[in-house]
C-alpha positions in Angstrom: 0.0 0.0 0.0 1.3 3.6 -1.1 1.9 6.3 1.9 -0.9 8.7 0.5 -3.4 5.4 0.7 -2.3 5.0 4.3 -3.2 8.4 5.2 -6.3 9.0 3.4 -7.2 5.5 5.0 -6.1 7.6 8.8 -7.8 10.8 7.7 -10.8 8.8 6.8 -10.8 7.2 10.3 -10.3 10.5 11.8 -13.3 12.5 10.2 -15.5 9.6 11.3 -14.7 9.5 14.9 -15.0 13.4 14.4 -18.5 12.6 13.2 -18.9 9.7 16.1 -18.3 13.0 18.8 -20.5 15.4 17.2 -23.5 12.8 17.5 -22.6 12.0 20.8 -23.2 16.0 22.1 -25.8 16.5 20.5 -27.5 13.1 22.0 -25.8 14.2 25.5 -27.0 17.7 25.4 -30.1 17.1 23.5 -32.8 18.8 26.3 -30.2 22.1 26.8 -31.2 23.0 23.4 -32.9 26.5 24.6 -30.0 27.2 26.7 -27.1 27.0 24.2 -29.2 29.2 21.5 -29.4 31.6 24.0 -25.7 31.3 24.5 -24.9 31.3 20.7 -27.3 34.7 20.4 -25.3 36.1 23.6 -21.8 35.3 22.2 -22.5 36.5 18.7 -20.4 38.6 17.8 -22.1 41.4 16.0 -23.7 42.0 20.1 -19.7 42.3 21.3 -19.9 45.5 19.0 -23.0 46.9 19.2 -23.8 46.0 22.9 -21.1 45.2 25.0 -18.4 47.4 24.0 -20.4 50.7 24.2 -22.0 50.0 27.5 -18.4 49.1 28.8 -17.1 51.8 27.5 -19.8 54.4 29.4 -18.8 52.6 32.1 -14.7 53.1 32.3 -13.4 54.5 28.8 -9.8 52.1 29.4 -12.2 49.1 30.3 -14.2 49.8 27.2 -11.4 49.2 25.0 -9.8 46.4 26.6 -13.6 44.6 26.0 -12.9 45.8 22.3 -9.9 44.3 22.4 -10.5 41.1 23.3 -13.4 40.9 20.7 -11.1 42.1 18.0 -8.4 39.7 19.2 -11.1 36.7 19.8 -12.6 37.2 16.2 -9.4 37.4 14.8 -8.0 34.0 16.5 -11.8 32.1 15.4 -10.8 33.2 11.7 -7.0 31.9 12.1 -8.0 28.8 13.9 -10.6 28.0 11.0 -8.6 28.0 8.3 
């Protein structure tokens, strides 16, 4: 058997114990369904810039951009990590 046959074959195996995980959460956390769309509407994003950093910012000007910050630097990481 070639190398790249070998690793397609491990690749192969890894994306279906990926897919194996994924059903497994969403069996395990099945009734906390209303309780992690809240979290996901929360944590979006688009909120971090229209909610949370303004309010923060009323608050303490230098605490209001550190919250910016971290969004900035957050969003930033997601997109790296994604790729």
């Amino acid at each position: 058997m070639e190398k790249s046959s070998k690793q397609l074959m491990l690749m192969e195996k890894i994306y279906d114990f990926g897919i194996d995980i994924i059903l497994q959460i969403q069996s395990a956390c099945k009734n906390y369904e209303d309780q992690i769309l809240f979290l996901s509407r929360v944590g979006d994003p688009r909120n971090a810039f229209l909610i949370y950093f303004p309010m923060a910012y009323h608050l303490n000007s230098g605490f209001g951009l550190s919250v910016l910050w971290s969004f900035i630097f957050s969003e930033w990481l997601n997109l790296i990590l994604k790729w």
